[in-house]
C-alpha positions in Angstrom: 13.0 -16.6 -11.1 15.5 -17.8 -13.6 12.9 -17.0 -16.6 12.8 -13.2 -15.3 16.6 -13.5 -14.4 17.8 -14.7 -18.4 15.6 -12.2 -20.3 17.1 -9.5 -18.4 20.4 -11.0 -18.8 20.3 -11.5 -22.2 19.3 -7.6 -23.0 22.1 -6.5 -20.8 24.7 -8.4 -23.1 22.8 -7.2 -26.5 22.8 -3.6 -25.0 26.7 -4.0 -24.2 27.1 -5.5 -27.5 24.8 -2.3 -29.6 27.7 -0.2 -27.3 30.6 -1.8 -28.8 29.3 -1.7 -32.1 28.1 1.7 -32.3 31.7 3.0 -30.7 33.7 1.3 -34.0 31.3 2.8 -36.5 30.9 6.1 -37.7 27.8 6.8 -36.2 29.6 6.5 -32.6 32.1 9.9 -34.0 29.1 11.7 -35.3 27.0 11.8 -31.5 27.7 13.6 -28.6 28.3 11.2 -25.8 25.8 12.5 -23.7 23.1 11.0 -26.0 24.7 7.6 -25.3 24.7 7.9 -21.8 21.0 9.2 -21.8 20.1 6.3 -24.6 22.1 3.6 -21.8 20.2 4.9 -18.7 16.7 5.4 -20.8 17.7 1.3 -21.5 18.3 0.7 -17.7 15.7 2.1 -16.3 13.2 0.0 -19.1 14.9 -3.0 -18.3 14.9 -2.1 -14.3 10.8 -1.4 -14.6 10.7 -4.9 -16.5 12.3 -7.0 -14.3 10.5 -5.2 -11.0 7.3 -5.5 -12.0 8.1 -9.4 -13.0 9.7 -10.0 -9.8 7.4 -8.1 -7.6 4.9 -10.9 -6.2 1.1 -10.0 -6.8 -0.8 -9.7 -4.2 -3.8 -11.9 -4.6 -7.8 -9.6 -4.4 -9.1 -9.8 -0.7 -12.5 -11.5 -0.5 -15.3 -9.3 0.9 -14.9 -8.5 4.2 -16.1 -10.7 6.9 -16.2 -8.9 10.1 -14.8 -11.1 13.3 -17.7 -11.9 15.6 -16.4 -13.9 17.7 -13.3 -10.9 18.4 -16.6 -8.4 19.1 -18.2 -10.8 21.5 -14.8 -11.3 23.2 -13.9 -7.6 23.5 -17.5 -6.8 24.7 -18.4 -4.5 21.9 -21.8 -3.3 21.4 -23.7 -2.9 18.2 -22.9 1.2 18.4 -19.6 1.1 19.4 -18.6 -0.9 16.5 -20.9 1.7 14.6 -18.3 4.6 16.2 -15.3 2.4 15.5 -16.4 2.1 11.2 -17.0 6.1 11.8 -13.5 6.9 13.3 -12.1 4.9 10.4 -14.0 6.9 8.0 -12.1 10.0 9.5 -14.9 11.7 11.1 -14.6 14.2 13.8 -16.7 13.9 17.2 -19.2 16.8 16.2 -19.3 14.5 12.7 -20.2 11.4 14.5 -22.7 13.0 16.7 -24.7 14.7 13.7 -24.3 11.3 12.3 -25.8 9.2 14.7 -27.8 12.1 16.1 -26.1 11.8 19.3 -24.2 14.7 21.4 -20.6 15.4 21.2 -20.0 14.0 24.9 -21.7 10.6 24.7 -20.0 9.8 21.3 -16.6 11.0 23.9 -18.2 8.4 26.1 -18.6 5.7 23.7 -15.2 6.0 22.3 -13.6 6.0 25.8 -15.2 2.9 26.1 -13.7 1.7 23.0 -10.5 2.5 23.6 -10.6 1.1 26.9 -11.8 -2.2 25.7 -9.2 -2.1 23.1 -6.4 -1.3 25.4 -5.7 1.9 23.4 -5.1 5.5 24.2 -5.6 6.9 20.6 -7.8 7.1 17.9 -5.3 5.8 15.1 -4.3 3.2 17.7 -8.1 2.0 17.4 -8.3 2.0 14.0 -5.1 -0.1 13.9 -6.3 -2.6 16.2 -9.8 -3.0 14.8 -8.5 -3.4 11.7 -6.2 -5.9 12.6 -8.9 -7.9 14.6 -10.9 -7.7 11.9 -13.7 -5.6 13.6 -14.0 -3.2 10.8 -12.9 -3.2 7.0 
């Protein structure tokens, strides 16, 4: 942190520095102030997007996604329900899923009841939340 904490020091006090030159010099009489005070914050908001994205940690590329098995077999999930749960993550409506899976409107009603139930849920983003954080679907 100290390498990204000097640099940015270090342009601050040349930047203050420029300032005090440029005010005892004739160049400082012959500009509006305004144009300093937009040159200053053009300079702090450079030097702000610098030292952010150097102190912002990276976040390291997830793997492929491997899906929890062993959180399915626990939760009692069938092969289709986990089918419906990839589907409502995808956004689709009911009448979508049906035409999808070639299915009625009711049963996929029936199959998601079931997965919400077995998931302790009472929503549709709830689901989604909960799969994803168990790792059922990517």
């Amino acid at each position: 942190m100290i390498r990204t904490i000097i640099p940015y020091a270090i342009a601050l006090a040349v930047a203050a520095l420029a300032l005090t030159w440029a005010k005892h010099h004739y160049v400082a009489q012959s500009f509006s102030t305004e144009l300093y005070i937009g040159l200053l914050a053009i300079g702090f908001v450079a030097l702000g997007i610098w030292a952010g994205v150097k102190l912002t940690p990276r976040i390291a590329p997830a793997g492929p996604f491997a899906r929890n098995e062993a959180a399915i077999r626990s939760l009692g999930l069938s092969p289709r329900e986990v089918e419906m749960l990839e589907a409502l993550a995808s956004g689709e409506s009911n009448k979508e899923i049906a035409r999808r899976f070639g299915i009625s409107p009711n049963t996929v009603k029936t199959h998601l009841a079931r997965v919400y139930e077995k998931l302790e849920v009472q929503r549709r983003v709830q689901a989604i939340e909960k799969a994803r954080f168990l790792a059922l679907i990517p």
